[in-house]
Legacy VTK file of the C-alpha trace (Angstrom):
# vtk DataFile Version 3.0
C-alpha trace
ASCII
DATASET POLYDATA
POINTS 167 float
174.215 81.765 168.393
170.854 82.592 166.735
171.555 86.284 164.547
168.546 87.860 162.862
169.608 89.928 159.468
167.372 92.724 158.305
167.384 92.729 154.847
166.516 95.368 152.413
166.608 96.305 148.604
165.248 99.282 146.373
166.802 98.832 143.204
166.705 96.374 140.161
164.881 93.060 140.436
164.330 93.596 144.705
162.601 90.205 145.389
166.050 88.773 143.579
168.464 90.341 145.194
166.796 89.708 148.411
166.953 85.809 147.530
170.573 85.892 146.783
171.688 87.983 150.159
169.645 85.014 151.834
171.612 82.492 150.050
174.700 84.535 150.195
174.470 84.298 154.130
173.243 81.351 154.340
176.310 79.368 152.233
178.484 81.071 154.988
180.467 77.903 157.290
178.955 76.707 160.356
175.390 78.620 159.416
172.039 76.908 158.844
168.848 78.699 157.803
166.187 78.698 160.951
163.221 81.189 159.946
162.738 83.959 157.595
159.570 86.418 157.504
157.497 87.564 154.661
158.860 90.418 152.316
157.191 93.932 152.973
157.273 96.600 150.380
157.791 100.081 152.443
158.331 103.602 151.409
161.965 104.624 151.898
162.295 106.617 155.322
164.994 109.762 155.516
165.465 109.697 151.759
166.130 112.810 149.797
163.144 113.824 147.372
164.258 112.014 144.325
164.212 108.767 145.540
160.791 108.997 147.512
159.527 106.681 144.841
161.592 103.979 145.093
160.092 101.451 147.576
162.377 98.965 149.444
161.318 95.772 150.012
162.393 94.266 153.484
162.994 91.182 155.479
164.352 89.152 158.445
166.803 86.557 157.756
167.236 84.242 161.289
170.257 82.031 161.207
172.198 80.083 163.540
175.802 80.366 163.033
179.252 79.287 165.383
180.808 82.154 163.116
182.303 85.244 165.283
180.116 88.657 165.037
183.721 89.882 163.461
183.762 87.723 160.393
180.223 88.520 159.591
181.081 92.267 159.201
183.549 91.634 156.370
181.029 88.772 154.798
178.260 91.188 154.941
180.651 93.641 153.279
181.611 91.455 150.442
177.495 89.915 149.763
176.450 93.986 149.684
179.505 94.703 147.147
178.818 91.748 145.420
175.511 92.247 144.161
176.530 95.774 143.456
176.121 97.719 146.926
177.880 101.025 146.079
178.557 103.312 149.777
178.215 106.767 149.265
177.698 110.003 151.352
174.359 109.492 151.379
173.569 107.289 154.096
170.189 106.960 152.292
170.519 106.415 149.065
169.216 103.493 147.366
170.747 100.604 147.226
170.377 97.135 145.583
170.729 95.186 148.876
171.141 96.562 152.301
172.081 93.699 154.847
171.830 94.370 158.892
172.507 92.671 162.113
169.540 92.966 164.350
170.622 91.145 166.893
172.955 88.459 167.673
172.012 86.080 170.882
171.981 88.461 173.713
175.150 89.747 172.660
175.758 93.751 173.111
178.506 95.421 170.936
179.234 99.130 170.677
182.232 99.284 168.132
183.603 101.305 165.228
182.300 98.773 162.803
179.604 97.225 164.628
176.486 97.691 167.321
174.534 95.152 168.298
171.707 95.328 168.453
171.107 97.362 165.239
170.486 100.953 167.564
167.992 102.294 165.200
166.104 98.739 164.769
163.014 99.566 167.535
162.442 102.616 165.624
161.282 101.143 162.147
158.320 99.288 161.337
160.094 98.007 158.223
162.544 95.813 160.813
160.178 95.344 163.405
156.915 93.719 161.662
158.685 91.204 159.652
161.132 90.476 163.265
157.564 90.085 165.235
156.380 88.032 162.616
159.303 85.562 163.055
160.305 86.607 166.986
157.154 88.526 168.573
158.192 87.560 171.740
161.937 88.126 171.588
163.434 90.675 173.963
166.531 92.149 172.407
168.574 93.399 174.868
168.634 97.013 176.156
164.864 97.148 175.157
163.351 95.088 178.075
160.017 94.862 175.836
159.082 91.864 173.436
159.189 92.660 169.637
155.176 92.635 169.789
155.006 95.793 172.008
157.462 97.747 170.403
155.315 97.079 167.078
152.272 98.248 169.265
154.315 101.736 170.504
154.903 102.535 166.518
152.921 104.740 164.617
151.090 103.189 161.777
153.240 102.833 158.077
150.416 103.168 155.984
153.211 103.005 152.948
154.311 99.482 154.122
152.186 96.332 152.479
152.711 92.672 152.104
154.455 91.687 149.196
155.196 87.668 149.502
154.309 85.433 152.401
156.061 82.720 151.697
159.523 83.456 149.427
LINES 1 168
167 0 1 2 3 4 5 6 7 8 9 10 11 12 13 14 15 16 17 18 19 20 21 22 23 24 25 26 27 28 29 30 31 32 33 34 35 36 37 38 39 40 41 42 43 44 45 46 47 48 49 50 51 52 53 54 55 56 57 58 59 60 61 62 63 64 65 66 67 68 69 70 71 72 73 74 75 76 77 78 79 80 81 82 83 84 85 86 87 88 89 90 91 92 93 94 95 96 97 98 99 100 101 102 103 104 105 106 107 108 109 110 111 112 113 114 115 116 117 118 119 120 121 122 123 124 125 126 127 128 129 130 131 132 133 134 135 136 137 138 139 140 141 142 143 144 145 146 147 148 149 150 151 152 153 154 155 156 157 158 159 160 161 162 163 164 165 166
């Protein structure tokens, strides 16, 4: 099953910590690498005013993997903790690596732990450039639009830039 991975970092050495998440996921069994798109720096969105200033940089990871959704919750878990991922109240706050499921296949899961697709994913240019720059004509289920026309319905992110092509 092919499972896109928004990834995302505003702390410490970004670009880094982005490369180690990717290597992190990708050293999980029965997964192999199959695209990746460049690395945007954005302005953090919902953030409380001290940490307006502390850009994220973001990604999409695509793997293929035989692994169940399941076991990549607690993987996720342990890649975020590991490279120093503290949860909080603040569903905000920064972070040195935030790690997402976008989608999995054409899989739909509405759990305690997980939904698939990510349900906030359509609404952020930060996920939905670098996805239509690896899957522009993907339709993730429940949206019944490809990823290119959903990029056209958002407003322009004049805070969001190219950082690295090619990473």
């Amino acid at each position: 099953m092919e499972i896109g991975f928004s990834l995302g970092s505003n702390l410490y050495n970004r670009k880094r910590l982005l490369m180690q998440a990717k290597n992190l996921l990708l050293s999980a069994p029965r997964t192999r690498f199959v695209d990746q798109s460049p690395i945007y720096e954005t302005t953090p969105v919902d953030v409380k005013p001290e940490h307006r200033d502390k850009a994220y940089l973001n990604s999409i990871l695509v793997v293929e993997s035989e692994l169940p959704l399941e076991s990549w919750i607690s993987y996720i878990g342990k890649i975020e903790h590991n490279l120093g991922r503290e949860r909080s109240d603040d569903r905000n706050a920064p972070r040195p690596i935030d790690i997402d499921i976008i989608y999995a296949g054409g899989q739909i899961v509405d759990g305690d732990d997980l939904e698939v697709p990510h349900p906030r994913w359509a609404l952020r240019r930060f996920v939905v450039q670098p996805l239509c720059d690896v899957r522009p004509d993907m339709v993730i289920p429940e949206t019944h639009k490809p990823v290119r026309e959903i990029l056209r319905t958002l407003p322009p992110d004049h805070g969001m830039s190219l950082f690295e092509e090619k990473w």
